[in-house]
C-alpha positions in Angstrom: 0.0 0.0 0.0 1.2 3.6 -0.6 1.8 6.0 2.0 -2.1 7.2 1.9 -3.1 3.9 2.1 -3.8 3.0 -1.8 -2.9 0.8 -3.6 0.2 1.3 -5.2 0.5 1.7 -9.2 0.6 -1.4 -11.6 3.7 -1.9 -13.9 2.8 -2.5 -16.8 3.9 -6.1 -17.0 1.6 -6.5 -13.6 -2.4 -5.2 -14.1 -4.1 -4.3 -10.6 -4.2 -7.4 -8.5 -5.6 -8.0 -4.8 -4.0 -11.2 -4.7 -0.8 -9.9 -5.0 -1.0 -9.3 -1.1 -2.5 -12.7 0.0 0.5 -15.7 0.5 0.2 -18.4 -2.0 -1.6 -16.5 -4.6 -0.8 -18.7 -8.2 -0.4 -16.4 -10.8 0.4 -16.8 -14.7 0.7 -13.7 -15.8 1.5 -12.8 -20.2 2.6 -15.7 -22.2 3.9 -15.7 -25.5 6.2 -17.6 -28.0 8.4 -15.1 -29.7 11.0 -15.7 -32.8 13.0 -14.3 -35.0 12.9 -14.3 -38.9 15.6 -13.7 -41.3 16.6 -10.8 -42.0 16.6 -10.5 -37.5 12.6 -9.5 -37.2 11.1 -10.4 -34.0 7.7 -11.7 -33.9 5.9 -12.5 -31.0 2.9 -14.7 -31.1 0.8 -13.9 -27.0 -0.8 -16.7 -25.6 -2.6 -14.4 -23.3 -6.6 -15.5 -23.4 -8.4 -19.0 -23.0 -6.5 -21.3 -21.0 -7.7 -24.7 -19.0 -7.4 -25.1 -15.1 -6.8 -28.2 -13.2 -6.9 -28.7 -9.7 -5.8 -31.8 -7.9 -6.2 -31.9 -3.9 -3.3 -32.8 -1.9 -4.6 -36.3 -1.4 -5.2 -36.6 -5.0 -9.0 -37.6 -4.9 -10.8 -34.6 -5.7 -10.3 -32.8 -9.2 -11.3 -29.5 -10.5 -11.5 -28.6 -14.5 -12.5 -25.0 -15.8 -11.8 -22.9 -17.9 -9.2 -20.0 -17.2 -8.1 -16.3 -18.2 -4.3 -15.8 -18.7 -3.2 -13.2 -17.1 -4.8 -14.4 -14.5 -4.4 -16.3 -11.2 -5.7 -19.3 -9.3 -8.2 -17.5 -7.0 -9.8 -15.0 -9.5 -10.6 -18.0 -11.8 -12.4 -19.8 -8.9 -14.0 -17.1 -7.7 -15.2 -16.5 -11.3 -16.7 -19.9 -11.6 -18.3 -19.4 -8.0 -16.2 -22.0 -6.2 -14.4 -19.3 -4.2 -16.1 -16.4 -2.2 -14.3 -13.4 -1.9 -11.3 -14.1 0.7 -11.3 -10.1 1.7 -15.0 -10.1 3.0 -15.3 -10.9 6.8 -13.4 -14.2 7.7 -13.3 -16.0 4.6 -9.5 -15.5 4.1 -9.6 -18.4 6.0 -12.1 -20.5 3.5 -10.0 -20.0 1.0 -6.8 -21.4 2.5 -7.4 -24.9 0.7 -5.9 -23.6 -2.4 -2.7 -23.0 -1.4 -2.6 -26.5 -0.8 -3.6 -27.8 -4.1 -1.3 -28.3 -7.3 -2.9 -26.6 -9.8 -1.9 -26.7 -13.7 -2.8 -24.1 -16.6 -2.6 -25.5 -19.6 -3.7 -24.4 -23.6 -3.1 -25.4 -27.4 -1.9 -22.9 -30.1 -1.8 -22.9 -33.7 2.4 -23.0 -35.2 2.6 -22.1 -38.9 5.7 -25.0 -39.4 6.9 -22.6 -42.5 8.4 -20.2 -40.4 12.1 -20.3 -39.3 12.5 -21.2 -35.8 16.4 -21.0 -35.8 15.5 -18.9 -32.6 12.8 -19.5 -30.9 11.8 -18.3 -27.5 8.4 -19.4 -24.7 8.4 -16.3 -22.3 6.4 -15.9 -19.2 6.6 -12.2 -17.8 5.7 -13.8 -14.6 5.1 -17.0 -12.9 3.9 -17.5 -9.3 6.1 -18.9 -8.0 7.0 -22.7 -7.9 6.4 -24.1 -11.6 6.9 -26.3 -14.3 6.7 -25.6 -17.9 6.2 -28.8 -20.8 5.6 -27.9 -24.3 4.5 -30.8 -26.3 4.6 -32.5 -23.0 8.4 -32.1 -22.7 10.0 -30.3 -19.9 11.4 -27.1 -21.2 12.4 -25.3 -17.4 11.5 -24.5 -13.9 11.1 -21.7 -11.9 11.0 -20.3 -8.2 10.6 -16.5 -8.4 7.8 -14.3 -9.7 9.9 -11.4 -9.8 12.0 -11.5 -13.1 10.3 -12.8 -16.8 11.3 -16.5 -17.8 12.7 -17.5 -21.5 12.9 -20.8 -22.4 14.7 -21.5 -25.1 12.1 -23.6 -27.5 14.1 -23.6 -30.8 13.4 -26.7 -33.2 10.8 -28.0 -30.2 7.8 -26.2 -32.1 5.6 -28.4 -34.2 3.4 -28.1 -37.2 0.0 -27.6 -36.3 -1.3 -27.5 -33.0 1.5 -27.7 -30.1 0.7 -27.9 -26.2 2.3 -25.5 -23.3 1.3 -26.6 -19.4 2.3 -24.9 -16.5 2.2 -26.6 -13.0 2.4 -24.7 -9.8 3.3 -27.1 -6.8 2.5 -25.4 -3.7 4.6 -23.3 -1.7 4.7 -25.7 1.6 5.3 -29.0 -0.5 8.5 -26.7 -2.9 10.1 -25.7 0.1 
């Protein structure tokens, strides 16, 4: 909060987010695959939009499947689809503790045109909160454990005619540590 007690200003890279202040908020914020052609133009291609949710419980025998908004986080989506009330009203912060617990897992196809050069090709995440996992095309392509700094993964020659997969998988901050 700022010194009158507001909010303090968004970056640009991070929109206005409550969740921001609550511990073991999941976040994916902007995705994109970006590349350059011959001669050296970049080209970015977001993956900001429709993404799918999955939630498994720490015992693993109850699932959750939606549908999710990237950027976006964990708790927003749930509270979107009503499975979540609002943890700032009253005493639910404490109703909404289970989802720190949970591993939860964004995942979404998109469309690579396989005629273009991919001699550099990069994934980039501008932030990812905070213990994940990233597969494309079910391969692992990195890890990371801070939500502070942008993550590039190099994805040269990986990309795939057609239709190619990227998943994201948060474990939770009390099993990564």
């Amino acid at each position: 909060l700022g010194a009158r007690g507001n909010r303090t200003q968004p970056s640009a890279l991070h929109p206005p987010c409550t969740w921001c202040r609550t511990a073991g908020s999941i976040h994916l914020m902007f995705a994109r695959v970006m590349w350059f052609n011959k001669p050296m133009t970049h080209v970015q291609h977001p993956l900001s939009g429709a993404w799918n949710l999955r939630g498994t419980s720490p015992d693993g025998l109850d699932r959750l499947e939606l549908s999710a908004s990237v950027p976006g986080h964990v708790h927003g989506d749930l509270i979107r689809h009503a499975l979540l009330p609002d943890p700032f009203w009253r005493d639910n912060a404490e109703r909404c503790q289970w989802v720190e617990t949970w591993k939860w897992q964004y995942a979404r196809a998109f469309k690579w045109d396989g005629a273009r050069d991919q001699s550099w090709a990069e994934l980039v995440f501008e932030g990812l909160d905070t213990y994940a996992e990233v597969r494309l095309n079910g391969d692992v392509i990195g890890q990371c454990a801070n939500m502070h700094i942008p993550h590039r993964f190099d994805v040269s020659g990986r990309l795939r005619d057609g239709y190619n997969h990227v998943q994201v998988s948060f474990t939770p901050v009390a099993e990564a540590t």
